[in-house]
N, C-alpha and C positions, 0 to 999 in steps of 0.2 A: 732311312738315310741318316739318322741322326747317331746308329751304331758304328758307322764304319769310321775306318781310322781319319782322324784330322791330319796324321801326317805322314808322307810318304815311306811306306813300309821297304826293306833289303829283300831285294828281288829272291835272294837266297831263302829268306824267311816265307818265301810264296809258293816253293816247292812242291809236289805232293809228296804224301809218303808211299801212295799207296796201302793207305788206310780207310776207311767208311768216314773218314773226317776232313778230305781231301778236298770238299767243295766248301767246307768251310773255312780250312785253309788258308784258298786262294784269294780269299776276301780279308782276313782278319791273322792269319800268319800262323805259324808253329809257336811260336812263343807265347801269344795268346793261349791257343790251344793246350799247351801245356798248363796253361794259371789255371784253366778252367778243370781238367785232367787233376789238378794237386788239393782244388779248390776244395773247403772244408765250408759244407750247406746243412742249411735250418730251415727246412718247410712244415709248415706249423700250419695243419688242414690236410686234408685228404679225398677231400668233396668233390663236386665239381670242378672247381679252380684248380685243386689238387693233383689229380688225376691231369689235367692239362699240364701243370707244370710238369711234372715226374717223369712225362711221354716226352717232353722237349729238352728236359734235363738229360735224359736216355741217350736220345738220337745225338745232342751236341758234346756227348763223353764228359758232362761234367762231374767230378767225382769216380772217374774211373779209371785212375792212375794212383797216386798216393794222397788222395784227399776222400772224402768220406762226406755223402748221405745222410742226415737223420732224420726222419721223418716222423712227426703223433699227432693221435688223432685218438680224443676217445667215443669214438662213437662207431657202433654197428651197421653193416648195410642194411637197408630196405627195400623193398619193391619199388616205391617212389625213387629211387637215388638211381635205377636203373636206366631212365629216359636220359639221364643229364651227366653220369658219372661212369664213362664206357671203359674201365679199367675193371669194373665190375660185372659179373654174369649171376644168371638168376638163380643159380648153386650154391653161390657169395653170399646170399641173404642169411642174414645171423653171424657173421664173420665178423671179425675186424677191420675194420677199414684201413687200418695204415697196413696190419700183413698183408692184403690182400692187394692193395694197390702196389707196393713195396716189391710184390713177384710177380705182378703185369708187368713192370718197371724193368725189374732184375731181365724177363723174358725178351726183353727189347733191347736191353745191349748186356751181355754176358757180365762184363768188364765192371758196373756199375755196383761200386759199393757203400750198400744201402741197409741201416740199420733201423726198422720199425719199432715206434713205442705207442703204449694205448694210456699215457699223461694227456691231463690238460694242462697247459700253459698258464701257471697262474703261482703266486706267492706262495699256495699250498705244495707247489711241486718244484720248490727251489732245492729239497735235497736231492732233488733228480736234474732239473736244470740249473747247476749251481755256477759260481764264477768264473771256473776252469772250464766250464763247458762253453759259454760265453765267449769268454777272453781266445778262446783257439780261432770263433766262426772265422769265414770269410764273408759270407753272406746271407741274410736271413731272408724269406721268404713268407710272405701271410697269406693263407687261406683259409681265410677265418669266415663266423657266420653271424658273428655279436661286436660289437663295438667294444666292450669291456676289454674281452681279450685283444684287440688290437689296442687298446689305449697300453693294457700291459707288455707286449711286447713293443710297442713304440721304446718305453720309456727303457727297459732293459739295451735296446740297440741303441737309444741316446747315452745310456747311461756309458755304456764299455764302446761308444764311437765301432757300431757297425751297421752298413749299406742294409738298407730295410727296402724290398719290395712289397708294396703296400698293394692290392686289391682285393676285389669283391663284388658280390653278384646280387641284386634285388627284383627276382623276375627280368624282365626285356631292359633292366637298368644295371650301367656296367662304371665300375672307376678303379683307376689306378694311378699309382704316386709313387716315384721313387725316391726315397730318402735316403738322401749322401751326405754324410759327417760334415759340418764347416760348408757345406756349400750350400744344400735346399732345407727350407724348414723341416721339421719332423710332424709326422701324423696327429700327434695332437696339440698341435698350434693349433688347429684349427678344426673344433669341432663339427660332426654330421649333426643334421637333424635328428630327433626319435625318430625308433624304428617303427613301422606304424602295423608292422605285423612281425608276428612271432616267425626265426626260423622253422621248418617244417622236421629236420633233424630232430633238431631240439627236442619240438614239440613230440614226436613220436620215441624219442629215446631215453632223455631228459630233461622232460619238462621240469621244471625248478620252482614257476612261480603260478598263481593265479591264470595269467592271462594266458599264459602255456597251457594248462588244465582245460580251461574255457575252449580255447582253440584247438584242442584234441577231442575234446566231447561234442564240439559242432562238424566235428570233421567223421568222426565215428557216428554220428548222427544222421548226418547227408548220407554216408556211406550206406546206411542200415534201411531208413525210411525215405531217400529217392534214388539213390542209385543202385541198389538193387531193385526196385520193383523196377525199373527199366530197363533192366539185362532181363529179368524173367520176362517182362512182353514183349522185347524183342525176340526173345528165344521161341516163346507161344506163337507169336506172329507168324512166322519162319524158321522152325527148326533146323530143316536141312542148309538152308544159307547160312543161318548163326553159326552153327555147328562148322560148317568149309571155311568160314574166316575165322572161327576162332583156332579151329586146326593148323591154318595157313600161317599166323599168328605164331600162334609155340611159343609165348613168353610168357612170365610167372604172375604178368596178368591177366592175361586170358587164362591162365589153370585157375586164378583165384574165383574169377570170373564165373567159370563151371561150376567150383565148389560154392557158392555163394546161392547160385542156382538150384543146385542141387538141395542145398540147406533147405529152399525155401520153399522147395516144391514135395520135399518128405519128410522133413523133421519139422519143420514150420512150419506148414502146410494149414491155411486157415478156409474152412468150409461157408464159415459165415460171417457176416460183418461183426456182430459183437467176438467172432473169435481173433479177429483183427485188430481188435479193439483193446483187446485185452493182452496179444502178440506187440504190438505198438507201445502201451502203458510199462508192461514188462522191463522191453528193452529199453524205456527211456530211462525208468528209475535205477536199472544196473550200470548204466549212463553215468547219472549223479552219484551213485554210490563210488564209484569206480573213481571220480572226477574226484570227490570229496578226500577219498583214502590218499590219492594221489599229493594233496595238500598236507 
């Protein structure tokens, strides 16, 4: 209720065109429709949140008349980004996330001109996002995963006075703020708590610090010494049931799944306890090494 117009619109402006943007229209006008058609956008993320914007950006024709798209993101898909980020398919793993989101997009309204970049948003990427780039937006857009970089783009949209759509996602926990020049505070008046867990991106793409490392090597840990011995005795249990759901299934975690099994029932394959023993010790110190290099 809070988007629609405070003041009565020219019934002429209510028309349809007889365009895909006709229901929206009738609520908000042509001349809107047009601003948003001309509108010159900055969505900064590609993730989750990302993927939702981009889809809604699509279907309301923003940026698809004489305004313009940019969208970066430097991070790669992964099999985890598949449950949450449906602009991606499990063919997409190892891609770029912003081209890749960027021609789900494109596929969703012809019309939408959308230019992908694989920058991050930050002081080192000012000769990429420099003042002229800035000074055009209309609007920016955060889908970010770290505080750092929203603190940076706050201060860039305070700085050149443009409209910042502020959210962000922390498991079943959700916020959002929109920050208008001269009218609401901006994003970093008021700081969040620590983060009390590492992004999961991050952590699997680039990790950067300590607690990232830590949180990849416990996570490749779980993965190695419980979560695969409980796909392999599920699979022992019940072959032919594991085998129809994982068929039924057909996602690139049910193949990992297989493969995984498969690993560990021929190439790993431990006869005796002290050979599990030594299977176990193995993995955990290419664990640490791998963790250490990473630092």
């Amino acid at each position: 209720m809070e988007s629609l117009p405070t003041e009565p619109l020219d019934p002429n402006d209510l028309k349809p065109l007889n365009s895909r943007y006709d229901a929206q229209i009738s609520v908000f006008g042509q001349k809107l429709q047009k601003k948003l058609e001309d509108a010159e956008v900055f969505v900064v993320g590609s993730g989750a949140l990302g993927c939702e914007f981009l889809k809604n950006l699509a279907l309301m024709g923003v940026s698809c008349g004489q305004g313009k798209l940019t969208i970066t993101d430097d991070d790669v898909i992964e099999k985890s980004n598949l449950t949450r980020q449906f602009l991606f398919r499990d063919w997409n793993i190892g891609q770029a996330k912003s081209t890749v989101a960027s021609s789900a997009a494109a596929s969703i309204n012809p019309r939408l001109n959308i230019e992908a970049l694989q920058n991050r948003v930050g002081p080192e990427t000012e000769n990429v996002f420099h003042d002229t780039f800035w000074e055009k937006l209309s609007v920016v857009i955060n889908a970010l995963d770290n505080v750092s970089a929203r603190l940076y783009v706050d201060q860039r949209c305070l700085y050149f006075q443009k409209p910042l759509l502020e959210s962000g996602t922390l498991g079943d926990k959700f916020n959002t703020q929109m920050v208008i020049p001269h009218l609401t505070e901006n994003y970093g008046a008021s700081r969040d708590p620590p983060e009390k867990q590492a992004p999961m991106c991050t952590v699997h793409s680039f990790p950067h610090n300590i607690d990232h490392c830590l949180t990849w090597a416990r996570s490749e840990f779980e993965g190695l010494l419980e979560k695969t011995p409980a796909e392999v005795n599920a699979f022992l249990s019940n072959p032919s049931e594991y085998t129809n759901a994982t068929r039924n299934a057909g996602d690139a975690q049910a193949r990992d799944n297989l493969e995984r099994i498969l690993e560990c029932l021929d190439e790993d394959k431990c006869l005796t306890f002290e050979d599990c023993i030594s299977w176990a010790r193995l993995k955990y110190v290419c664990l640490i090494i791998y963790a250490y290099v990473l630092l």
